[in-house]
ROMI-636682 format. One record per residue (C-alpha): residue number from 1; residue in three letters; x, y, z. Coordinates in nm, 2 decimals. Layout:
// ROMI-636682
  pos  code      px      py      pz
  NUM   ALA       X       Y       Z
...
// end
This chain:
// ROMI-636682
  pos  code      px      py      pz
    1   UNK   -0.32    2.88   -0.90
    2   UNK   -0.15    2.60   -0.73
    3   UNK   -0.29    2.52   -0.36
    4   UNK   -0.09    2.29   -0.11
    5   UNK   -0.18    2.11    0.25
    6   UNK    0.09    1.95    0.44
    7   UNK    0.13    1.56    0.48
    8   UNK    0.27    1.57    0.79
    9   UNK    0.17    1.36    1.09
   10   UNK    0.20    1.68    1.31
   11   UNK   -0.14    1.88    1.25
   12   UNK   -0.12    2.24    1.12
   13   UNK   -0.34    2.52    1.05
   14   UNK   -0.08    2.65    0.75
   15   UNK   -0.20    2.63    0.40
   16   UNK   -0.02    2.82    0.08
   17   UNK   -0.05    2.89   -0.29
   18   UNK    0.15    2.90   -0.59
   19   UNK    0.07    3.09   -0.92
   20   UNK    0.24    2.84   -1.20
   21   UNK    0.22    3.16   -1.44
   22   UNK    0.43    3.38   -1.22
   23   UNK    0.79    3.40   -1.32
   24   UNK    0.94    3.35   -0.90
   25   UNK    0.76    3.06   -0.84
   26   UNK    0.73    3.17   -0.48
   27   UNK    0.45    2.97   -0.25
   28   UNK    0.27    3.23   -0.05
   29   UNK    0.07    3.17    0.27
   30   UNK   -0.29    3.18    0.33
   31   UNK   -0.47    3.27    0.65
   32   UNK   -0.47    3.00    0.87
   33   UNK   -0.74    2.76    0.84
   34   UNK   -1.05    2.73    1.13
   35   UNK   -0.93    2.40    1.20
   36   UNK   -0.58    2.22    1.22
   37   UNK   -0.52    1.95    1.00
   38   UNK   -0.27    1.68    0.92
   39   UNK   -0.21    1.49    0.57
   40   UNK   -0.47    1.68    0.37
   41   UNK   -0.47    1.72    0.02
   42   UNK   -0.68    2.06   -0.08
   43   UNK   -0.92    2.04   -0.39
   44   UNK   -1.01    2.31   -0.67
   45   UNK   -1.44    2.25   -0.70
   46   UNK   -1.65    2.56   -0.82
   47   UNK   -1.41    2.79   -0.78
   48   UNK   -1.31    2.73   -0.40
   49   UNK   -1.12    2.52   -0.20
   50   UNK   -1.21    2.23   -0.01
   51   UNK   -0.97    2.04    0.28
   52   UNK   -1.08    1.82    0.55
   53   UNK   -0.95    1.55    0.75
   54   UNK   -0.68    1.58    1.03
   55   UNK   -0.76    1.65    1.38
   56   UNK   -1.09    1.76    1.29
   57   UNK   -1.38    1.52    1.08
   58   UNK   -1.50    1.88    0.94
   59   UNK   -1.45    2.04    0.62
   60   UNK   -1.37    2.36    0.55
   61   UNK   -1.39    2.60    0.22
   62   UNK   -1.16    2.87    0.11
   63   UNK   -1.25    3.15   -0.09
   64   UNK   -0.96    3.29   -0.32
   65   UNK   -1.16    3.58   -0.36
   66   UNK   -1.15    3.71   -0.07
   67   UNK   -0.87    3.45    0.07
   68   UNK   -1.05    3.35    0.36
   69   UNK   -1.18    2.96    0.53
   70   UNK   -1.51    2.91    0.62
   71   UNK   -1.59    2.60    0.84
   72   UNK   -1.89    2.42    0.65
   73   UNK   -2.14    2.28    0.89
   74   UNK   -2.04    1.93    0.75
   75   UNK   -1.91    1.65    1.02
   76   UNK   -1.77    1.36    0.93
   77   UNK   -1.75    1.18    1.32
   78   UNK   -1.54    0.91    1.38
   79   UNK   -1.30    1.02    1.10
   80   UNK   -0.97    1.19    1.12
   81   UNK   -0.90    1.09    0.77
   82   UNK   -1.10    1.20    0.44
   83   UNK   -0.97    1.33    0.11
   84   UNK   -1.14    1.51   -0.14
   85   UNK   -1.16    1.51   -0.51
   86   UNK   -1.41    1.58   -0.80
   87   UNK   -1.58    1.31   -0.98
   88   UNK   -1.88    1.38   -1.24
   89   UNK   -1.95    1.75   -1.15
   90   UNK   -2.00    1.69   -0.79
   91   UNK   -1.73    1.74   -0.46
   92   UNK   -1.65    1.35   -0.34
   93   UNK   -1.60    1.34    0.00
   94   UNK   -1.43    0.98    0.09
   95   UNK   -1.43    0.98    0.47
   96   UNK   -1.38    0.67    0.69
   97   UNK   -1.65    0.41    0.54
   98   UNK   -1.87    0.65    0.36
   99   UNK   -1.86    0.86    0.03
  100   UNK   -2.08    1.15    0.01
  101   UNK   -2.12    1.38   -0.30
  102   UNK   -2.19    1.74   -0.32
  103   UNK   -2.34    1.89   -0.60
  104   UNK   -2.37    2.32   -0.69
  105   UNK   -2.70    2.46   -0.55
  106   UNK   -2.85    2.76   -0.69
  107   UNK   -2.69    2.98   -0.47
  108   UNK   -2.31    2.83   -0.54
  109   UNK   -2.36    2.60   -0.21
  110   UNK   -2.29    2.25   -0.14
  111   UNK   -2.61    2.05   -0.18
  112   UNK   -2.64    1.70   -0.07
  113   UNK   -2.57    1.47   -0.39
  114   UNK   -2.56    1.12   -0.25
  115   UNK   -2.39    0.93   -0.03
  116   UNK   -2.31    0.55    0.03
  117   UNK   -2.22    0.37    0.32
  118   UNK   -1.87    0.08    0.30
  119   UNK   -1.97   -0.23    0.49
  120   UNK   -1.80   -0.23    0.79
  121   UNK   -1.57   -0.52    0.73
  122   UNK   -1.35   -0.26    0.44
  123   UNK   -1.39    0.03    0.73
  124   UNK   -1.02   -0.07    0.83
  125   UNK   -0.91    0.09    0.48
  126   UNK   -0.99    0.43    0.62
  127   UNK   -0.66    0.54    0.72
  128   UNK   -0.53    0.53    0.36
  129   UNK   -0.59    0.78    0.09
  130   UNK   -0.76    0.67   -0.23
  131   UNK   -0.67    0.69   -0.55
  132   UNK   -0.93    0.81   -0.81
  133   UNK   -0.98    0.62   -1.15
  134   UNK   -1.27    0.85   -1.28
  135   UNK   -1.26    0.67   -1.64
  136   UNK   -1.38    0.36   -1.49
  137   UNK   -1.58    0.48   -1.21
  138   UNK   -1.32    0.32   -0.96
  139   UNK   -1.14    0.43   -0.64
  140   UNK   -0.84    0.18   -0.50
  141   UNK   -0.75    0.16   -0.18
  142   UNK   -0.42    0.02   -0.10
  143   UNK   -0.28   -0.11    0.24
  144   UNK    0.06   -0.35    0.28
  145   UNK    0.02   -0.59    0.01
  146   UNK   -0.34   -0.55   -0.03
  147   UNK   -0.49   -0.30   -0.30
  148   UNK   -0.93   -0.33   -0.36
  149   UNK   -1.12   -0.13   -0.58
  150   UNK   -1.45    0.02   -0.52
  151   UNK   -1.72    0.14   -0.73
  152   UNK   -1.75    0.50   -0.66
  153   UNK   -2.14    0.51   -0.71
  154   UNK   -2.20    0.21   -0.45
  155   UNK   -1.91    0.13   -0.22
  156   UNK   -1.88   -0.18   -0.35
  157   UNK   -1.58   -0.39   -0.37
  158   UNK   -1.52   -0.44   -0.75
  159   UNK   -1.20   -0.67   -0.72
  160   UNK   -0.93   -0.71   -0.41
  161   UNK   -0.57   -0.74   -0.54
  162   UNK   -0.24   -0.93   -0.31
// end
């Protein structure tokens, strides 16, 4: 199953899927989500869904079980922008100068992983999506002519490209 946000700068609460397998290829809506969102990019971790970013700092977990959002009580203040994407087992949430990891508790819960802070002088790169290079442990964030890399464990700038 296929899931798709809209990257839109309009915020919406719409969200569909797609089943690759079927033979219509026909997107299907969801419930609306809790919370409206703008350029959000879903992500497939222990068998839910996860969004965030938008209008609201919060994240948010669907169930295809049962096909319905919960709003996790997760807030990411001061950010309208955060992406998620799974690195090493664990939920990365990248969200305006911080990356915070969720592992699987027990229960199938999110459970606090880690979490690193940017320094504030790379907080400006918040507004731009990273791209994941899980082989080398790298995110790059890219911004007119400029493109850094981070180390995913630390924050750290690794190298800053022109």
């Amino acid at each position: 199953m296929l899931y798709s946000g809209y990257r839109t700068a309009y915020s919406v609460k719409q969200c569909e899927k797609i089943d690759p397998s079927s033979p219509n290829l026909t997107w299907n809506a969801l419930p609306d989500m809790k919370s409206n969102r703008c350029w959000f990019t879903p992500c497939l971790f222990n068998a839910k869904v996860y969004l965030c970013g938008g209008v609201s700092p919060t994240i948010e977990e669907f169930s295809p079980q049962t096909e319905n959002f919960f709003l996790l009580p997760l807030n990411f203040s001061g950010c309208n922008f955060c992406s998620t994407y799974v690195h090493n087992n664990c939920l990365v949430v990248h969200a305006s100068s911080s990356i915070t990891k969720f592992s699987v508790g027990p229960a199938g819960q999110l459970v606090l992983h880690s979490e690193v802070h940017y320094s504030t002088s790379v907080s400006k790169w918040s507004s731009v999506q990273p791209v994941l290079d899980s082989a080398r442990g790298l995110f790059f964030i890219c911004q007119g002519l400029v493109c850094n890399s981070f180390n995913i464990e630390t924050g750290a700038i690794v190298q800053s490209f022109s």
